[in-house]
Biopython code that builds the backbone (N, CA, C, O; Angstrom):
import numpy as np
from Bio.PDB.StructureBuilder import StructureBuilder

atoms = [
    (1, "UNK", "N", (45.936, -21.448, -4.569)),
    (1, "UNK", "CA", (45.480, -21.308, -3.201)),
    (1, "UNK", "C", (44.022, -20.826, -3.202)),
    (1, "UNK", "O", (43.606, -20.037, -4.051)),
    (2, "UNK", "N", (43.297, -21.308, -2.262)),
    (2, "UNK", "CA", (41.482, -20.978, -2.332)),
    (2, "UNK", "C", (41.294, -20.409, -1.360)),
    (2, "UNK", "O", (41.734, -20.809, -0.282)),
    (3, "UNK", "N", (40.696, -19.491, -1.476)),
    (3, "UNK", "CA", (40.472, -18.041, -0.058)),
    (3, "UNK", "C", (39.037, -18.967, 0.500)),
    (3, "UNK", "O", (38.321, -19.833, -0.003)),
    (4, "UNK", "N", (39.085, -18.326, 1.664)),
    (4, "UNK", "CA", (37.449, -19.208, 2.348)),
    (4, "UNK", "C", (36.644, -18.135, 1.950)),
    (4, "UNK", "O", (35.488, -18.496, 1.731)),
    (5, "UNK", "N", (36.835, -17.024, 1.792)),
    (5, "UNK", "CA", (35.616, -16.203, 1.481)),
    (5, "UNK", "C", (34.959, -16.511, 0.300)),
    (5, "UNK", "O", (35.653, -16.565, -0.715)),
    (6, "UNK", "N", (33.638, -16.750, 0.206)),
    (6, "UNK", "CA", (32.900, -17.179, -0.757)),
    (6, "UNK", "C", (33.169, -15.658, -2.074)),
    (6, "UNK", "O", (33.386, -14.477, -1.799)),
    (7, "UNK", "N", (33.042, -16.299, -3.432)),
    (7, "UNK", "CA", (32.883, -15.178, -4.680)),
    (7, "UNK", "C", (31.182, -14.699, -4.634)),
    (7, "UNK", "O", (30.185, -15.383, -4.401)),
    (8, "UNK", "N", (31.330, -13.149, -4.980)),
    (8, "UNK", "CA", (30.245, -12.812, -4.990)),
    (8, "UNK", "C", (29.786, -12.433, -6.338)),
    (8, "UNK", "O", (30.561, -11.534, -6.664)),
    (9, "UNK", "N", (28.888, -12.639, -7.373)),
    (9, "UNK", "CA", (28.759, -12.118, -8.518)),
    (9, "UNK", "C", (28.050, -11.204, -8.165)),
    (9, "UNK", "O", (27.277, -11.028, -7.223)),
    (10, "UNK", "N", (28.556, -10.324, -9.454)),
    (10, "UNK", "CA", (28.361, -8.792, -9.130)),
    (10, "UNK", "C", (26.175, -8.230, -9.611)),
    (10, "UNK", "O", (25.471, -7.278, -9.272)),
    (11, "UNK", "N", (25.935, -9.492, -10.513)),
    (11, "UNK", "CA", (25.222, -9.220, -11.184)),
    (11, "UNK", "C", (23.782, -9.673, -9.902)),
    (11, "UNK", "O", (22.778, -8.979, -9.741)),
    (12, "UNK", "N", (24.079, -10.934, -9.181)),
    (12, "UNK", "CA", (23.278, -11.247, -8.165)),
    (12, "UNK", "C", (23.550, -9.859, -7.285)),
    (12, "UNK", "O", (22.646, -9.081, -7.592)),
    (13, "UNK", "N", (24.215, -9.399, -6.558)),
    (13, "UNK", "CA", (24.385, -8.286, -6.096)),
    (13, "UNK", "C", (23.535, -6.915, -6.426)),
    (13, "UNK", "O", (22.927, -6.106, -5.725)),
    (14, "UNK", "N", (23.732, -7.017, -7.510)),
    (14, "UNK", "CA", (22.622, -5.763, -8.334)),
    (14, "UNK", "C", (21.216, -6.116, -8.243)),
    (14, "UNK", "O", (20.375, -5.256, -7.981)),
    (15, "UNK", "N", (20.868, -7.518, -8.474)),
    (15, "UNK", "CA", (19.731, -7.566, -8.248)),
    (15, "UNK", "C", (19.205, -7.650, -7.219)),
    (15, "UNK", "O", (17.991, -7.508, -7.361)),
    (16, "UNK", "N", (19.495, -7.813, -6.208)),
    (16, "UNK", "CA", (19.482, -7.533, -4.571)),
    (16, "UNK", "C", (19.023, -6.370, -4.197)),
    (16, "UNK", "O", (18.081, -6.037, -3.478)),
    (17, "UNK", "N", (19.958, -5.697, -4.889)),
    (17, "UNK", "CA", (20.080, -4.237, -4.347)),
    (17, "UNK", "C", (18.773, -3.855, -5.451)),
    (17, "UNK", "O", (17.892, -3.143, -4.970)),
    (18, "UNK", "N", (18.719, -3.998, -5.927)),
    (18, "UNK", "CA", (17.246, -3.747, -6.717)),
    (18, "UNK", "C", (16.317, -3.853, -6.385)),
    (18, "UNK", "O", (15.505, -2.977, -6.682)),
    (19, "UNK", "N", (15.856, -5.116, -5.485)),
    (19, "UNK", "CA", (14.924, -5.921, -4.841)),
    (19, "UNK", "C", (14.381, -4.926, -3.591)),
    (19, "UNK", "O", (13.224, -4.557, -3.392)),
    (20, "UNK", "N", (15.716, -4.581, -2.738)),
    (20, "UNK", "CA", (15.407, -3.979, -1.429)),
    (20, "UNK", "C", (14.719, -2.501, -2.136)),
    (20, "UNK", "O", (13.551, -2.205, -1.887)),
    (21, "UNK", "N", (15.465, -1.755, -2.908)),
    (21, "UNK", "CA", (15.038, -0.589, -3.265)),
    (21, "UNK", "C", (13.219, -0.583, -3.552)),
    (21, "UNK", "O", (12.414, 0.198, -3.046)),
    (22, "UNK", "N", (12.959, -1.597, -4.417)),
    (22, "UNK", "CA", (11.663, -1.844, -4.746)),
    (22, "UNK", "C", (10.517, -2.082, -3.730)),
    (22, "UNK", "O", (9.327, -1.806, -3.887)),
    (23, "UNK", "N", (11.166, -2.697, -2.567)),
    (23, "UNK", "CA", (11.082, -2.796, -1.109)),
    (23, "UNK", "C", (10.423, -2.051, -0.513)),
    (23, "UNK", "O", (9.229, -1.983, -0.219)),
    (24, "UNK", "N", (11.609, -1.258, -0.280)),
    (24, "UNK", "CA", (11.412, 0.240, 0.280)),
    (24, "UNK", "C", (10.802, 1.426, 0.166)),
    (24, "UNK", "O", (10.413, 2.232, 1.011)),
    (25, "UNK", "N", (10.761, 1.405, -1.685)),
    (25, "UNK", "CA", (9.886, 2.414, -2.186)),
    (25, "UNK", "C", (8.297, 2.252, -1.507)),
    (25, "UNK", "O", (7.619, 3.189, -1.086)),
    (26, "UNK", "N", (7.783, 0.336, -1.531)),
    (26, "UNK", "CA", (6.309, 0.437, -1.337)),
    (26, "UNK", "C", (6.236, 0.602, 0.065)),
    (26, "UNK", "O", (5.298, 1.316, 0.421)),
    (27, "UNK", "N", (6.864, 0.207, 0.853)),
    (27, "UNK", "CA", (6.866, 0.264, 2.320)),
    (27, "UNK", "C", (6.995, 1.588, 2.803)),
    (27, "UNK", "O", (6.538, 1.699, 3.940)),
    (28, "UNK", "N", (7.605, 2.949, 2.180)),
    (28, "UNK", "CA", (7.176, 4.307, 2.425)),
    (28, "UNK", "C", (6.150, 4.671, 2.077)),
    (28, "UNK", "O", (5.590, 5.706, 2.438)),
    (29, "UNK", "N", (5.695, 3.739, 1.202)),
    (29, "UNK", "CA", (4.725, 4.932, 0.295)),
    (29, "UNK", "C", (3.091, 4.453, 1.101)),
    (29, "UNK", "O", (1.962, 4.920, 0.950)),
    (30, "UNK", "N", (3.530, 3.512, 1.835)),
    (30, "UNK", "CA", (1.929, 2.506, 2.757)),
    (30, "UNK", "C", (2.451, 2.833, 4.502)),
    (30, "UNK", "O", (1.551, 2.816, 5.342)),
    (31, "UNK", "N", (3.408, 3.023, 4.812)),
    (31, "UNK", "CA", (3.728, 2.977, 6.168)),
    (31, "UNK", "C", (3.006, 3.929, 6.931)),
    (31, "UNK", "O", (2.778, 3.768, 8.130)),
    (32, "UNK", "N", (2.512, 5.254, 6.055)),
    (32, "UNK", "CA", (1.308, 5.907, 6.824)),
    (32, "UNK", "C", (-0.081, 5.068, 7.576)),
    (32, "UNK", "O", (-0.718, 5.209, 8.619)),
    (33, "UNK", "N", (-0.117, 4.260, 6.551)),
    (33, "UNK", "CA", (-1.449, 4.071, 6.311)),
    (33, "UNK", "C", (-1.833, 2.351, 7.164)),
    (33, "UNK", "O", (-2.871, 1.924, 7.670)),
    (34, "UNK", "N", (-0.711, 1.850, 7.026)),
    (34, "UNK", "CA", (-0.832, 0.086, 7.662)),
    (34, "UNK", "C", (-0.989, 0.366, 9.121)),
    (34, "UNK", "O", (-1.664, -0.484, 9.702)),
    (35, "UNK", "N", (-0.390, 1.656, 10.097)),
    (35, "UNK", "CA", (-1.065, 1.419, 11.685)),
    (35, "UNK", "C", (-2.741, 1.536, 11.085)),
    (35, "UNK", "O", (-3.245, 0.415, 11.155)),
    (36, "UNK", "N", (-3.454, 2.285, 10.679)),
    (36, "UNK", "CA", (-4.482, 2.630, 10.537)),
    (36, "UNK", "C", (-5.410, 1.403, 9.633)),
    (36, "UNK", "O", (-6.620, 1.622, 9.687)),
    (37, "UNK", "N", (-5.086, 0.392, 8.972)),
    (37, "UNK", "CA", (-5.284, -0.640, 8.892)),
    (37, "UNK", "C", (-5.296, -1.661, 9.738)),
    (37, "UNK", "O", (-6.205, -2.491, 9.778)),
    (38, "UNK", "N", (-3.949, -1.665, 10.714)),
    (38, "UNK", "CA", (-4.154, -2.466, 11.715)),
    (38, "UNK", "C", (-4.986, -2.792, 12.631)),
    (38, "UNK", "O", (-5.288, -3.866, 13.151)),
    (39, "UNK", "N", (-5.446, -1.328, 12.812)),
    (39, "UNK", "CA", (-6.355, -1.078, 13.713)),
    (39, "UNK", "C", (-7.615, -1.075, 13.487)),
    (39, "UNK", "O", (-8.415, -1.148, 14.419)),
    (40, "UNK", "N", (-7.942, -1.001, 12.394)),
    (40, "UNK", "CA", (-9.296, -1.633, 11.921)),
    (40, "UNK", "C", (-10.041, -2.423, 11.374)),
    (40, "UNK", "O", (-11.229, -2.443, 11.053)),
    (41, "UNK", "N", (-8.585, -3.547, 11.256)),
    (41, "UNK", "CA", (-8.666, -4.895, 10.734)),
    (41, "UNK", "C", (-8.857, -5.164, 12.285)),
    (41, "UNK", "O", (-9.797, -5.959, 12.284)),
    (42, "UNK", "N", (-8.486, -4.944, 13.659)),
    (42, "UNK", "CA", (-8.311, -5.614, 14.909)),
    (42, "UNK", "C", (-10.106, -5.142, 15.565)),
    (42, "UNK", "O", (-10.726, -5.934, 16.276)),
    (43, "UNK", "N", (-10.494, -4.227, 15.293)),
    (43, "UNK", "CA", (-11.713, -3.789, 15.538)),
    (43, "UNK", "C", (-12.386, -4.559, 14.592)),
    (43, "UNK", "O", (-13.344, -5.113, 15.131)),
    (44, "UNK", "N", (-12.282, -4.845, 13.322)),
    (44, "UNK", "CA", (-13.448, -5.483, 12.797)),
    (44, "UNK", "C", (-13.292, -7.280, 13.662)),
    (44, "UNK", "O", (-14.250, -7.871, 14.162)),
    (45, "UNK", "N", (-11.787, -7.830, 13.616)),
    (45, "UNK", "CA", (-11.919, -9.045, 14.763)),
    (45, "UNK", "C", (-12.511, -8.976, 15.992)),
    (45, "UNK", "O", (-13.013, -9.980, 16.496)),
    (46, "UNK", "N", (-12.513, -7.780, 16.603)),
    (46, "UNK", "CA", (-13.055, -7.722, 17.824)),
    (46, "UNK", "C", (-14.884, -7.730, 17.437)),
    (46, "UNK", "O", (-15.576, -8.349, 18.246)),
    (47, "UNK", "N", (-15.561, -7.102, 16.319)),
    (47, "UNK", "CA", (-16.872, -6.995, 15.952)),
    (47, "UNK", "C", (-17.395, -8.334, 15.940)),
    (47, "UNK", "O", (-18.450, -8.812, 16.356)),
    (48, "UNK", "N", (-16.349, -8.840, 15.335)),
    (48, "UNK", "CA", (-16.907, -10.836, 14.530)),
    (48, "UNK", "C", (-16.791, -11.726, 15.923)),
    (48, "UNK", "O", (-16.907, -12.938, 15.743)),
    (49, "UNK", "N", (-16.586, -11.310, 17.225)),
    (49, "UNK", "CA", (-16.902, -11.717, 18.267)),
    (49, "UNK", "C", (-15.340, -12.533, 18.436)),
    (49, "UNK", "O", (-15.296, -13.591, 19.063)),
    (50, "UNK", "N", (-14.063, -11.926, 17.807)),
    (50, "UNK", "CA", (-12.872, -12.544, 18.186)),
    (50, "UNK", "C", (-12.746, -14.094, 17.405)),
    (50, "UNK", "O", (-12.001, -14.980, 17.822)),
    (51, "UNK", "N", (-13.581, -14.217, 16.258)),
    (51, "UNK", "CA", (-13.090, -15.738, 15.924)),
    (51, "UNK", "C", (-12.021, -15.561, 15.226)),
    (51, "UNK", "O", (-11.731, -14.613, 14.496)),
    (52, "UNK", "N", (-11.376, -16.602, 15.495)),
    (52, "UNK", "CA", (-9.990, -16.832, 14.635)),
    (52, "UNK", "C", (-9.785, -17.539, 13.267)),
    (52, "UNK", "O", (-10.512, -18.484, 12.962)),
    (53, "UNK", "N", (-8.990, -17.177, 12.596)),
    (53, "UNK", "CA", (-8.745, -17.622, 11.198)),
    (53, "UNK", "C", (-9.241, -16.715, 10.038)),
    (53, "UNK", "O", (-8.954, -17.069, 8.895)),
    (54, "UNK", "N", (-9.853, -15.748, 10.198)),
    (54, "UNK", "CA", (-10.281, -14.687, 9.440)),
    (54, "UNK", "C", (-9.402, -13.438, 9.086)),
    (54, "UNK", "O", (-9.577, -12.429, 8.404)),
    (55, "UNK", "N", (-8.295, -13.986, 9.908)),
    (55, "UNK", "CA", (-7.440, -12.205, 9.467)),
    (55, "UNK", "C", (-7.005, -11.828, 7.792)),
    (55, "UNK", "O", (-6.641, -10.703, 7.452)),
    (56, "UNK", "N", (-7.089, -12.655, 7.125)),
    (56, "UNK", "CA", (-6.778, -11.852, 6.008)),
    (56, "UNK", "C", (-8.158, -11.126, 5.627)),
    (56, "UNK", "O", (-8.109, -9.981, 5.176)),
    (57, "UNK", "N", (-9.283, -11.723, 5.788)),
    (57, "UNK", "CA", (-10.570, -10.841, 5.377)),
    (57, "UNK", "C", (-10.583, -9.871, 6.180)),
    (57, "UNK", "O", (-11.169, -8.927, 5.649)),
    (58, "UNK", "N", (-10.134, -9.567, 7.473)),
    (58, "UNK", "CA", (-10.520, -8.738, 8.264)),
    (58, "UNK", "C", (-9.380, -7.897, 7.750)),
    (58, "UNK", "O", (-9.705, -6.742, 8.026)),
    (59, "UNK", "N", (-8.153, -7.882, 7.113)),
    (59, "UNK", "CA", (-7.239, -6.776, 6.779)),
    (59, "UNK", "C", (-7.630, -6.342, 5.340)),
    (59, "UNK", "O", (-7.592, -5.139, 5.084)),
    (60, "UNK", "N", (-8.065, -7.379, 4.215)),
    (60, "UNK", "CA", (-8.827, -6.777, 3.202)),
    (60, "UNK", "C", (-9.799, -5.569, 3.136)),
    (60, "UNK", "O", (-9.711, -4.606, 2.375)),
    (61, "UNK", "N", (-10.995, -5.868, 4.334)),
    (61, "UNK", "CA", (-12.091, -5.346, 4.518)),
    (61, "UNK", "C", (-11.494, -3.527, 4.911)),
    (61, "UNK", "O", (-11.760, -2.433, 4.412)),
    (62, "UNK", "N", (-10.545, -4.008, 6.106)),
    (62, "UNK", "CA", (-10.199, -2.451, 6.691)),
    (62, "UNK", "C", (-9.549, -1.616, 5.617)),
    (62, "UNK", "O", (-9.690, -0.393, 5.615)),
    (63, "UNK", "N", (-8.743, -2.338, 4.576)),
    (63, "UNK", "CA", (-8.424, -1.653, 3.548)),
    (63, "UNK", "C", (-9.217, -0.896, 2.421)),
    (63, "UNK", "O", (-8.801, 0.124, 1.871)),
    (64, "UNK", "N", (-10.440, -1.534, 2.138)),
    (64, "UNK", "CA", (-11.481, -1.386, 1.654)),
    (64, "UNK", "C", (-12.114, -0.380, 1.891)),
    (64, "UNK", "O", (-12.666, 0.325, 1.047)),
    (65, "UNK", "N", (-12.091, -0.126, 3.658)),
    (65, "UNK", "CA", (-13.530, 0.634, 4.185)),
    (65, "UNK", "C", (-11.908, 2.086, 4.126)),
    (65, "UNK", "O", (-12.153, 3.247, 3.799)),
    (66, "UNK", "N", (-11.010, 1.802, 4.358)),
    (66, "UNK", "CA", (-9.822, 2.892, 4.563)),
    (66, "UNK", "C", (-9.890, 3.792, 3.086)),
    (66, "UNK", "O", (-9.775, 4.985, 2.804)),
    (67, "UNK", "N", (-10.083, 2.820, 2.492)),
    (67, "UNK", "CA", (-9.431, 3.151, 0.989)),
    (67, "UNK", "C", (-8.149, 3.224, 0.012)),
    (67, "UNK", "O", (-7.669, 3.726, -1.005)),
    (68, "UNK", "N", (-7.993, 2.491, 0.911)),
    (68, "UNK", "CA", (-6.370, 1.993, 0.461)),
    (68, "UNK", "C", (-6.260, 0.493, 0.242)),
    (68, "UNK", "O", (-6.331, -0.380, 1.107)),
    (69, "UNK", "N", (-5.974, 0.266, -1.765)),
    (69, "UNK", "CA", (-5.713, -1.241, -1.309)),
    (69, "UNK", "C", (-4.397, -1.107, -2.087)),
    (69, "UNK", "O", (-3.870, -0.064, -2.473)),
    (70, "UNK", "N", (-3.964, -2.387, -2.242)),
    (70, "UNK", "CA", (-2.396, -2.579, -2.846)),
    (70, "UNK", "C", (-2.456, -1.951, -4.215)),
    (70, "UNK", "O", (-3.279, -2.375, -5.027)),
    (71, "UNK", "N", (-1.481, -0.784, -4.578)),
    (71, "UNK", "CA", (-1.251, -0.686, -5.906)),
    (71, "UNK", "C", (-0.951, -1.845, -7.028)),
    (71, "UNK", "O", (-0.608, -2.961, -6.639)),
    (72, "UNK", "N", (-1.056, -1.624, -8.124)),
    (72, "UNK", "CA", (-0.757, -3.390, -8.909)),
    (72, "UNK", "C", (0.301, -3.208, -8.986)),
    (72, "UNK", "O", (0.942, -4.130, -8.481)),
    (73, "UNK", "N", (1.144, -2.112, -9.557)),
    (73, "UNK", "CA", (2.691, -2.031, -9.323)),
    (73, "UNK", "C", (3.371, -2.807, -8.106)),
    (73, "UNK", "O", (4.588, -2.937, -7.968)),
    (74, "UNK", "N", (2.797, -3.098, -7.603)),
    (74, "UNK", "CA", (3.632, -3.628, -6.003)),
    (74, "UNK", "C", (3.540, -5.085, -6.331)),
    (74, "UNK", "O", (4.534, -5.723, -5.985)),
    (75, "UNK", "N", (2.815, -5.604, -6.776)),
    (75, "UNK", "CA", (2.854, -6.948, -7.144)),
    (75, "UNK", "C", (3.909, -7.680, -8.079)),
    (75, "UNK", "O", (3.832, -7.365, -9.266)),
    (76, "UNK", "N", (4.968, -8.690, -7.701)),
    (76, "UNK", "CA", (6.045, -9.006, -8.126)),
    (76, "UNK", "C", (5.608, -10.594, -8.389)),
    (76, "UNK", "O", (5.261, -11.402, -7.528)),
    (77, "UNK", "N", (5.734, -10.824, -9.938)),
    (77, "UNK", "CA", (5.495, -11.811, -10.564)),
    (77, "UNK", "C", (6.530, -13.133, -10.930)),
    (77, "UNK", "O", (6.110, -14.079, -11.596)),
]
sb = StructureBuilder()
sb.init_structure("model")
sb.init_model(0)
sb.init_chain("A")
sb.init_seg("    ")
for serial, (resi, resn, name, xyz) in enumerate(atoms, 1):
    if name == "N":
        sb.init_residue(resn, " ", resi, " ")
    sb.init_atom(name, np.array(xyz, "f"), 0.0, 1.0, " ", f" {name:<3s}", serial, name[0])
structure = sb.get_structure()
């Protein structure tokens, strides 16, 4: 007899739960700091006279001038 509930391996499971943890760790450890990026990535768009298509330079830059950029640890290969 075949149950409808799908099998879950335990080992995909772990790595999941690994994934979010890894997650979470960087997302506390920046959540101070990204309103205060936001906001000066949106001020430097408002400086460049509002053109569009520039937001990743304009969130680089605020990170830059903040002093906060991505740890390399956070980067998942």
């Amino acid at each position: 007899m075949l149950s409808d509930k799908p099998k879950r391996n335990a080992s995909t499971k772990a790595d999941a739960t690994s994934a979010q943890a890894e997650t979470a760790e960087v997302s506390i450890g920046n959540s101070a700091t990204d309103e205060e990026v936001r906001l000066r990535a949106y001020e430097i768009y408002l400086e460049r006279g509002e053109q569009q298509g520039l937001e990743l330079n304009d969130w680089l830059q605020a990170e830059r001038e903040i002093g906060r950029e991505a740890p390399l640890h956070a980067q998942v290969g």
